[in-house]
N, C-alpha and C positions, 0 to 999 in steps of 0.2 A: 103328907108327902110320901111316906112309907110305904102306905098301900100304894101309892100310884105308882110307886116307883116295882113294888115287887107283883103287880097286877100286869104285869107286862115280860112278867115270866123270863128274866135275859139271861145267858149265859153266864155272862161275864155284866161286872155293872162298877163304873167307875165313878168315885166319889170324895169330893172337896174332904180333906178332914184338918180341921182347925182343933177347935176344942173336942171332937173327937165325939160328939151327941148327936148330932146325925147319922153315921154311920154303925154308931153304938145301937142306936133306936131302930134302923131297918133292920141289924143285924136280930137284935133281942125278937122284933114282930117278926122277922121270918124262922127264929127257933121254935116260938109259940107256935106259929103256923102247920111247918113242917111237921109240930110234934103232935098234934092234938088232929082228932075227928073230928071237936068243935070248933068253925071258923068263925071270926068274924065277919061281921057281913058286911063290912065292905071290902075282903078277901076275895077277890076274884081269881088267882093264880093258881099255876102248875105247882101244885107240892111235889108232883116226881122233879120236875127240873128246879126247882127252888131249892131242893134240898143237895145238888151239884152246883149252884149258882156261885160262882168266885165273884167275892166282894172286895175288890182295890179301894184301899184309902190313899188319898194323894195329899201328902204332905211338905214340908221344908225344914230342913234346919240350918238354911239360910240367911242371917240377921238383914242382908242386903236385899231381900227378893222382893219380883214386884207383887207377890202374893203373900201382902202383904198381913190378912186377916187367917195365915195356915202354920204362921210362924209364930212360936208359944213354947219360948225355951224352957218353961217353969212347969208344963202341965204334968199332973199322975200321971193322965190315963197314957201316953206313949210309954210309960217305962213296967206297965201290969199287962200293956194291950197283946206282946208276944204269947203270953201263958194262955191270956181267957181268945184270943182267937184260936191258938193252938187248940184248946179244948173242945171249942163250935166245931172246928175241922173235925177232929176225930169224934168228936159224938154225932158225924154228921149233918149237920145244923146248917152247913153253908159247903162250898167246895175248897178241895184241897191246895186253889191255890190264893186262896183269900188271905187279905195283909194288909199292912199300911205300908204305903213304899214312897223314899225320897224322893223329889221332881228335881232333875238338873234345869236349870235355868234357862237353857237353850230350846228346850221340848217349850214351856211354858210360853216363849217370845213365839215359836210357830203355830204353838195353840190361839194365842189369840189373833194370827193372821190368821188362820182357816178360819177361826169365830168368825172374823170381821168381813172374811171378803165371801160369805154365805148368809151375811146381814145379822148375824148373833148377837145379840147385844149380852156384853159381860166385862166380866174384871178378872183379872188374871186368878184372883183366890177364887172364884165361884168357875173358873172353865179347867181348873190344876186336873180333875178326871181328865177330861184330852190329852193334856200335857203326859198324864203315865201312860193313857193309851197309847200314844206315837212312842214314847219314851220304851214301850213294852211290843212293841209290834212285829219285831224279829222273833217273837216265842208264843203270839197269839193265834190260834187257828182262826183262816179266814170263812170257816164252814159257821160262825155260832154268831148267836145273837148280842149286840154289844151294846150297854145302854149306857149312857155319858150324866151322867149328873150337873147341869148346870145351877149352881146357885143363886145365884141374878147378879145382879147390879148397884150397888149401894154410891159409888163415885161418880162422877161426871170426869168425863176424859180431858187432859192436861189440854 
């Protein structure tokens, strides 16, 4: 999913982070990427714009939310993730405005009505990218490419 997700070269790239190993693992394949002559070969991507690409992790630390697989009051990696993306950023590995950022609740309830009424099938924890992107949309340029990370679908709906 890493490559496909970073073979499409976006700007900006918004993405579900629960235990924090998804977003870990694009981030880490697009350092290797960016940094090395040798690609892997199923690297298909822009190294110039991959190496600008801002990585949003969308997160909670909501015990209430219906996103409910992003909420992990116990986990490491949110309380080391400040220093080692801080570090990606300046070694430039990723863009300067790459992070993990809390989803208010309200972005999340309108994320999965745009999912729904463009026929999406998802769950509120695999669509939470949306939810920051709306949530972040007053400060995003409408000129860049924006890729949404959809998780899938693990529930059947209530």
């Amino acid at each position: 999913m890493s490559y496909e997700i970073l073979n499409s070269s976006p700007d900006y790239c918004f993405i579900p982070f629960g235990t924090g190993n998804l977003y870990e693992n694009i981030l880490n394949i697009n350092k290797r990427e960016v940094s090395s002559d040798h690609h892997d070969p199923r690297f298909q991507g822009n190294v110039e714009k991959l190496r600008w690409c801002n990585f949003i992790g969308a997160t909670t630390n909501n015990p209430d939310t219906e996103a409910d697989k992003l909420y992990s009051p116990y986990l490491p990696f949110v309380h080391y993730s400040e220093q080692w993306i801080k570090l990606y950023r300046y070694a430039g590995y990723c863009g300067r405005e790459s992070d993990v950022a809390l989803i208010k609740e309200s972005y999340l309830d309108e994320a999965m009505k745009i999912a729904s009424s463009q026929g999406v099938i998802c769950e509120p924890s695999g669509i939470a990218g949306l939810a920051v992107m709306l949530q972040m949309k007053g400060t995003l340029p409408r000129n860049k490419k924006m890729l949404i990370v959809n998780t899938g679908k693990t529930k059947m709906p209530k």
